[in-house]
C-alpha positions as CSV (number, residue, x, y, z in Angstrom):
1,X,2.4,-19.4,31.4
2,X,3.4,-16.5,29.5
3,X,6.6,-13.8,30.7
4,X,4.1,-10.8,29.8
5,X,6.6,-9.3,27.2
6,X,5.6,-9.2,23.0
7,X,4.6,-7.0,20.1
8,X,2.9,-7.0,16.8
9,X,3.4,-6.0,13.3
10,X,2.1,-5.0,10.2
11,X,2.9,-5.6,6.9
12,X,3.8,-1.7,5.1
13,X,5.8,-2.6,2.1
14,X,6.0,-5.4,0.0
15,X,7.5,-5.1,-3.7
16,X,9.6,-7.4,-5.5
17,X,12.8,-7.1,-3.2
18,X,11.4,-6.3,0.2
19,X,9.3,-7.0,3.0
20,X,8.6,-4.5,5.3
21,X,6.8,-4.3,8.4
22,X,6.0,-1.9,11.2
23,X,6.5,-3.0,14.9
24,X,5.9,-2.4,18.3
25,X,6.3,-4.3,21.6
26,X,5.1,-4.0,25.5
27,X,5.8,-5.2,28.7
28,X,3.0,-5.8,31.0
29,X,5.9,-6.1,34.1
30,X,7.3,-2.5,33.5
31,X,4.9,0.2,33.8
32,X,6.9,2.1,31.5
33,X,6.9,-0.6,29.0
34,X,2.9,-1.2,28.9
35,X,2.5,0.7,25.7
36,X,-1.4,1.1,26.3
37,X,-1.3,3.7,23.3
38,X,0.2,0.9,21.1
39,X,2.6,2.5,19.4
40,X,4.2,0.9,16.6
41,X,7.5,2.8,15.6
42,X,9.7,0.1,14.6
43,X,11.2,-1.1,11.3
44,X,11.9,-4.9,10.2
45,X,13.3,-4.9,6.5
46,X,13.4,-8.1,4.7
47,X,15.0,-9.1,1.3
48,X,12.6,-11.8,-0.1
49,X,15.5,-13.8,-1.7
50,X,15.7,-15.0,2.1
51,X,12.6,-17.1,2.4
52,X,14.5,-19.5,0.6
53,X,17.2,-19.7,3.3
54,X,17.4,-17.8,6.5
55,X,20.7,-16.6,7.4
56,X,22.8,-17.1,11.0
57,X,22.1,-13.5,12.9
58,X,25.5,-13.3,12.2
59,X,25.2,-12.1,8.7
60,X,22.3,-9.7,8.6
61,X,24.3,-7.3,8.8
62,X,27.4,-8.5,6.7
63,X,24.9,-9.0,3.9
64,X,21.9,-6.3,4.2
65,X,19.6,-9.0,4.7
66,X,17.5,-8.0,7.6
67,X,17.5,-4.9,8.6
68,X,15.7,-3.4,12.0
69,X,15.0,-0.4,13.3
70,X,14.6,-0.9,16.7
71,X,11.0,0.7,18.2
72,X,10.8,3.7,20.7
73,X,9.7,1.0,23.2
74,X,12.4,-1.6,23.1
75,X,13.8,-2.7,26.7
76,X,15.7,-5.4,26.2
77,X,18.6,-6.2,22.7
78,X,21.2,-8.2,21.5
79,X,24.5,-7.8,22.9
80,X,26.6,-7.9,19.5
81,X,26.9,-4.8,17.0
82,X,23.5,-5.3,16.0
83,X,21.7,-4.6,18.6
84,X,18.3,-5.9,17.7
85,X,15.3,-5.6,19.6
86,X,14.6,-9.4,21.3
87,X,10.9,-8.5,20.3
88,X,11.5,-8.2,16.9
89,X,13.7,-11.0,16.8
90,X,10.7,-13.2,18.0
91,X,8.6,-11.5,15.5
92,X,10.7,-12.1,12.2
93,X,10.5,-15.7,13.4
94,X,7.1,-15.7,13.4
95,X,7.4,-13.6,10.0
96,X,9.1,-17.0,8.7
97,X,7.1,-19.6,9.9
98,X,3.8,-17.7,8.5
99,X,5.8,-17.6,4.7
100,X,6.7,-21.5,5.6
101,X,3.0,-22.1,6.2
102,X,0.8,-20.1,3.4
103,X,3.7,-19.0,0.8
104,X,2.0,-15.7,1.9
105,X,3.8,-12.7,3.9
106,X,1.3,-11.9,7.0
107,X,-0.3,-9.0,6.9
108,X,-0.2,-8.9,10.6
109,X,1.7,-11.2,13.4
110,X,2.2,-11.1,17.1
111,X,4.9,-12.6,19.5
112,X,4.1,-13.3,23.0
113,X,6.2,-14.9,25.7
């Protein structure tokens, strides 16, 4: 059963440093959160050396690791100094276990609950 809540993503960027991707999220419970137009105005910033070893949240920030924009749509975040979209969370997980599967970044993912 799913909760109604996700987002997508699209790979922008990749060079020999980075991944980046574009985001956006809904929430089918919240008319405000539908996002019918799809908009897709977040930022998740990823330092390849990582998909050797992902970090504890705890250090993304301590070590410029991950970095995330959150998108104009996001509802719900971490409580810490972060602050990180739950979305994107869910989708730099997903992110992860693509790169686990293929050895290839997606060029697209989505995250439902």
């Amino acid at each position: 059963m799913s909760y109604g809540v996700g987002g997508w993503a699209y790979l922008t960027l990749e060079n020999e440093s980075i991944v980046q991707y574009k985001y956006g999220s809904f929430d089918w419970n919240v008319p405000e959160h539908y996002n019918d137009d799809k908009i897709c105005d977040g930022k998740i910033t990823i330092h390849k050396d990582l998909f050797s070893k992902f970090p504890e949240r705890s250090q993304w920030g301590l070590k410029r690791v991950i970095e995330v924009r959150n998108c104009s749509n996001c509802w719900s975040k971490t409580t810490d100094e972060f602050e990180i979209d739950f979305v994107a969370l869910g989708l730099i997980g997903k992110i992860f276990r693509e790169y686990d599967i293929s050895n290839l970044f997606p060029e697209k993912c989505t995250f439902c609950k």
